[in-house]
Phi, psi and omega in degrees: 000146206265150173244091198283150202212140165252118156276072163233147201294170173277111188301318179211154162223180147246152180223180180254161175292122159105016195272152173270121170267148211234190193299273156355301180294302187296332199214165172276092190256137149237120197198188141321107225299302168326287136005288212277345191281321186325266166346257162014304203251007182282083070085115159262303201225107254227130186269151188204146174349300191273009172246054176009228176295332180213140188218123164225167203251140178248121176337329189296320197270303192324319191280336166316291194301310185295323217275293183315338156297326180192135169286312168325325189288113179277125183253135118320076183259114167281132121143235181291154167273351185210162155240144200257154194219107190275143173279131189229115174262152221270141196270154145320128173275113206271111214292147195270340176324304207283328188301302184312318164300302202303295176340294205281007174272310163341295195279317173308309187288344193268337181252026167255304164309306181302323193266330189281333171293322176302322181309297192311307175260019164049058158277330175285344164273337197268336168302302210280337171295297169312326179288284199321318200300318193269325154316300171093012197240190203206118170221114164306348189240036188330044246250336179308317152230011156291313197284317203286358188285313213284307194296305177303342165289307220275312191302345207263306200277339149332307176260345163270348168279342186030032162236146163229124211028231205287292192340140151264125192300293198218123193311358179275102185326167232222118141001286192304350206247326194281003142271338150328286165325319187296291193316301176324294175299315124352276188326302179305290176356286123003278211286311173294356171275328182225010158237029164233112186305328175289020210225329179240135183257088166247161195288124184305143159235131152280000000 
């Protein structure tokens, strides 16, 4: 009698160096409880040096592995066809000299971007124009819409980055993270297209 098992994979995971990785981790089985722990507990990949940082895994080899348990068993696969499987090495500890450079090259190229922008669109004739329009007077030094100007960039990047320092302003993601996510998601894609064997052929050569 035939068993049906729902399989769906995880889109990414992480693991540690030498860990084995098992059913469980990669993918979500719904079945016959006995059955789904069997499966669950099934070994796809012993992680090892040479598969350096990223490993991916193919329905294929999973619905291979689960078969050897039992050939009868009708699988179901939902969601993704691979899972990308990240290797996580244990990190460096980041010397704060190097940290502190970085900071102050940071803050510098970003408040150098700013002021060449500014240059570049005569923001300061465009102040001094605007106080004569409401003044009607001529002041080079406008501070009137210069200090709320000054204040309102920093609150405007704020609110567009929606952090404040670690804080999330509000649960609606940032440009930046939602470019991120993109990049990420790219990146995988990438990665399952050309570090997944089941997925590529090549011509023997003799």
């Amino acid at each position: 009698m035939n068993v049906t098992v729902y399989l769906r994979l995880r889109h990414r995971i992480q693991v540690k160096p030498n860990e084995k990785i098992t059913i469980n981790k990669l993918a979500t089985v719904i079945g016959d409880p006995q059955l789904k722990e069997q499966i669950e507990n099934l070994e796809i990949h012993q992680v090892q040096k040479h598969d350096k940082s990223i490993i991916v895994i193919d329905a294929i080899q999973i619905i291979q592995k689960i078969y050897t348990l039992n050939d009868e068993i009708e699988i179901q696969t939902l969601g993704p066809t691979q899972t990308v499987v990240e290797v996580v090495y244990k990190k460096k500890d980041v010397s704060k000299v190097l940290l502190v450079l970085v900071w102050l090259l940071l803050f510098v190229g970003s408040g150098m971007a700013i002021m060449n922008f500014h240059e570049d669109v005569s923001m300061q004739k465009v102040h001094i124009r605007l106080y004569k329009i409401i003044t009607g007077e001529v002041n080079k030094k406008p501070l009137l819409f210069q200090i709320p100007y000054s204040i309102g960039l920093g609150l405007g990047m704020i609110l567009f980055f929606n952090h404040v320092f670690r804080k999330r302003i509000n649960e609606e993601p940032s440009p930046l993270e939602v470019e991120v996510f993109n990049y990420q998601m790219d990146l995988d894609k990438y990665v399952s297209m050309n570090e997944n064997k089941e997925s590529m052929e090549k011509i023997d050569e003799h």
